[in-house]
matplotlib code that plots the C-alpha trace (Angstrom):
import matplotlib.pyplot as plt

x = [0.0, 1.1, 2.0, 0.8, 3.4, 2.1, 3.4, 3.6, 2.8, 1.6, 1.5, -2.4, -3.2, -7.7, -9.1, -12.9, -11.4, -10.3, -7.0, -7.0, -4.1, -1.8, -3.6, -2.2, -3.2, -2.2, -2.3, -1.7, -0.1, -0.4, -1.4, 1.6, 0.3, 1.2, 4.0, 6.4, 5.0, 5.4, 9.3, 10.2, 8.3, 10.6, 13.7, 13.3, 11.8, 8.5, 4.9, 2.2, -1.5, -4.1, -7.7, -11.0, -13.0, -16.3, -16.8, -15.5, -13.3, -9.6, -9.1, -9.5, -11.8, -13.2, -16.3, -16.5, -17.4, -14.8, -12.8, -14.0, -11.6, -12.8, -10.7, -9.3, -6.9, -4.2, -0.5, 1.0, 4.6, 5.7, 7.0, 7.4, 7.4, 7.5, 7.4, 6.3, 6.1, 7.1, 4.3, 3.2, 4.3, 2.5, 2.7, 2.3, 1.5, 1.1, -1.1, 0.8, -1.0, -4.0, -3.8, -6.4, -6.2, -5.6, -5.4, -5.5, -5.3, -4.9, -1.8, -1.9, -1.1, -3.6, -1.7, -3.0, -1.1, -1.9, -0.9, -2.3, -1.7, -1.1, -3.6, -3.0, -2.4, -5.1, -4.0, -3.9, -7.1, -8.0, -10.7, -13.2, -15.1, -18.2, -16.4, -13.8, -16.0, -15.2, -11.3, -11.9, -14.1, -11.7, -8.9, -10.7, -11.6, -8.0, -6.6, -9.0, -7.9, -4.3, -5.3, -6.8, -3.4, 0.5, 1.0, -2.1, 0.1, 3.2, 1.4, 2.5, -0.5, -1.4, 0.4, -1.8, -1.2, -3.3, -5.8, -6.5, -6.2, -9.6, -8.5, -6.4, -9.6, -11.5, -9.5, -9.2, -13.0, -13.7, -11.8, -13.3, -16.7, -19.5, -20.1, -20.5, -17.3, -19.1, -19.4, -15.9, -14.4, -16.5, -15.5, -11.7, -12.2, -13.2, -10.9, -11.9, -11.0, -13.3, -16.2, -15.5, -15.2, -18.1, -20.1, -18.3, -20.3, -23.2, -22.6, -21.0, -24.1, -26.6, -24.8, -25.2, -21.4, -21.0]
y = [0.0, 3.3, 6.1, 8.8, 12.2, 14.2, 17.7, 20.1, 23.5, 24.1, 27.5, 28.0, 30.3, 30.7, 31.9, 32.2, 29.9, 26.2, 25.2, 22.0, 20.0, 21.3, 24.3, 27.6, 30.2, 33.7, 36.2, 39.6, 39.5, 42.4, 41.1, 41.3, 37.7, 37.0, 39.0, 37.2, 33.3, 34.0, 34.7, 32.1, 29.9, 31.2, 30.9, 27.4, 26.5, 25.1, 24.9, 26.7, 25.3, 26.5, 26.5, 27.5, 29.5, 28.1, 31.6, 34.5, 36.8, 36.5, 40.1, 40.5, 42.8, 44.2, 42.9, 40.1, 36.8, 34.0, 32.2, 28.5, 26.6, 23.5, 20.6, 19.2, 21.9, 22.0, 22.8, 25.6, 25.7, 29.1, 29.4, 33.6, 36.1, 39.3, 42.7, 45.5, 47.9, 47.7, 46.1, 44.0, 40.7, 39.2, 35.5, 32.8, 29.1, 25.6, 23.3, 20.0, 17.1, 17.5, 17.6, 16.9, 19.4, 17.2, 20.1, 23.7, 27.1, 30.5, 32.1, 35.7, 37.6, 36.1, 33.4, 30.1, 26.9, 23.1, 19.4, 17.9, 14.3, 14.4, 12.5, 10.2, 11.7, 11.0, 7.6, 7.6, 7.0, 6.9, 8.7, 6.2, 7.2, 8.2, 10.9, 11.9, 15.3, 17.1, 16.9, 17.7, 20.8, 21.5, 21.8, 24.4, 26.3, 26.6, 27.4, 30.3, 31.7, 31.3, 34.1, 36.4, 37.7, 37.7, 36.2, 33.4, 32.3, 31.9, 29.2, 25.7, 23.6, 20.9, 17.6, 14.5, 12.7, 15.2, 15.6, 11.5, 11.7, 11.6, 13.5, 16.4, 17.2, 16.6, 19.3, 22.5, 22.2, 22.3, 25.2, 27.1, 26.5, 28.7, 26.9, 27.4, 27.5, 24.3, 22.3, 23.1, 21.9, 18.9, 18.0, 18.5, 16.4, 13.0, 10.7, 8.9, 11.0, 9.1, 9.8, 13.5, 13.4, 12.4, 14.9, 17.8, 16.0, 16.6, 20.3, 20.3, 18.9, 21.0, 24.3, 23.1, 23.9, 20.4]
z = [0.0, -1.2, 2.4, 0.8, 2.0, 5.6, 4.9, 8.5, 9.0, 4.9, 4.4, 3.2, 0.6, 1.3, -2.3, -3.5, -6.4, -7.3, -8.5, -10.2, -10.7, -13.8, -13.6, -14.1, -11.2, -11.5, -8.3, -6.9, -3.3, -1.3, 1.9, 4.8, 5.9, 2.2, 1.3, 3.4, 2.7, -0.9, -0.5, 1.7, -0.6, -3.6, -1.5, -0.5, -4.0, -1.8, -2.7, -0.8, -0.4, -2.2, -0.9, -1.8, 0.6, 2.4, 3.8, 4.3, 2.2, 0.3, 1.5, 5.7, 6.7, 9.6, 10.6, 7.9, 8.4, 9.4, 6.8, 7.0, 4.6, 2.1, 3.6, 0.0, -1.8, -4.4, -4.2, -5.8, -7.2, -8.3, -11.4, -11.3, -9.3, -9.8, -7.6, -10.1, -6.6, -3.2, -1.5, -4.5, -5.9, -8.4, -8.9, -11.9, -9.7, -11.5, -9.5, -8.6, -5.9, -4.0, -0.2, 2.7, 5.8, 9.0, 11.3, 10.8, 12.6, 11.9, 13.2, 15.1, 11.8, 10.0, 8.0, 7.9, 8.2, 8.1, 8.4, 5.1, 3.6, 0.1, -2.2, -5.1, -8.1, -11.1, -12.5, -16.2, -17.9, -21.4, -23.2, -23.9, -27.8, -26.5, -24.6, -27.2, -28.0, -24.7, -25.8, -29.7, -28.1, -25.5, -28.0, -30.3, -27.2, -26.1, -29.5, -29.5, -26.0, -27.2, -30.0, -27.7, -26.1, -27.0, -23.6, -24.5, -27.7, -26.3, -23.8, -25.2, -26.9, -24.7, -26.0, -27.8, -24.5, -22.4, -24.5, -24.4, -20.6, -18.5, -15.4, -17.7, -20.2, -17.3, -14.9, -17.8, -18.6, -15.0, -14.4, -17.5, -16.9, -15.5, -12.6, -8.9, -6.7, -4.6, -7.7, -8.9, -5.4, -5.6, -9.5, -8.0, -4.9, -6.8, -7.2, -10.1, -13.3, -15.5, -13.4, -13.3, -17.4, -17.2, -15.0, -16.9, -20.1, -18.6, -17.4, -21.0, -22.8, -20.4, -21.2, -25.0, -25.2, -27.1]

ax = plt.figure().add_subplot(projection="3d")
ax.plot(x, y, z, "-o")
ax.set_aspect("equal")
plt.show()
């Protein structure tokens, strides 16, 4: 039996978004509870946790409601940072393995931090036929962001072995869709990739995108 990885003390980064594995997540840190976590992560080339928001808001204020985390999130490995001012640092992130929080608390500054156990990664999976449309659609779609922006076209096409995998089509539709935060986390959070190709069919066929 596979011992899946206990990290301690996982910085957390609470969002009002998902980050799905091999996703791209761009951000704007201006926080001081951030600030700092993001260069130490840099410096020690380490990822940072990424997870979406039950309640509350990514931005403290006073009198909101309490941040309540979703107990599954992503990883984050930084692949550029930048600090265009003093007091900013914006961020490019890749999503890497899932984790589930174990323990949590909220340190005095406001950071949060964790105990999580990584979760398997998405075995490989085929695309059966009857779901080869979502990857053929998802390709167009993704050839037609890429002529939107100069930084869009220098992204690199996704490769013939991604777009035949279940949980890779599976995790960029999810993320592209119109769909509730709540079903996002929950698409993310199963562990069968064929089964969540599947659902995103359905949202696919119901939204009359295929």
């Amino acid at each position: 039996m596979t011992q899946h990885l206990t990290l301690s003390s996982l910085p957390l980064f609470p969002l009002g978004a998902v980050l799905f594995p091999g996703g791209e997540l761009a951000l704007r840190v201006f926080e001081v509870r951030y600030l700092d976590m993001v260069r130490k992560c840099q410096r020690a080339a380490a990822p940072f946790g990424v997870v979406a928001l039950r309640a509350g808001h990514e931005v403290r204020q006073a009198g909101a409601p309490e941040e309540k985390l979703y107990e599954v999130g992503t990883l984050a490995h930084i692949e550029q940072l930048q600090t265009p001012q003093p007091g900013l640092i914006t961020l490019r992130c890749r999503g890497a393995e899932r984790f589930r929080i174990l323990r949590s608390q909220r340190l005095p500054h406001g950071l949060w931090v964790a105990d999580v156990q990584q979760l398997p990664a998405d075995p490989p999976v085929a695309i059966p036929p009857d779901l080869a449309h979502t990857a053929t659609a998802l390709a167009k779609l993704l050839d037609k962001l890429r002529e939107r922006t100069a930084q869009d076209a220098a992204a690199p096409r996704p490769t013939a072995a991604q777009l035949h995998d279940c949980g890779w089509v599976a995790n960029r539709w999810a993320e592209l869709l119109p769909i509730s935060l709540e079903l996002k986390q929950n698409l993310m959070m199963l562990d069968n990739p064929l089964l969540r190709l599947e659902l995103v069919d359905d949202l696919l066929q119901k939204l009359g995108i295929v």
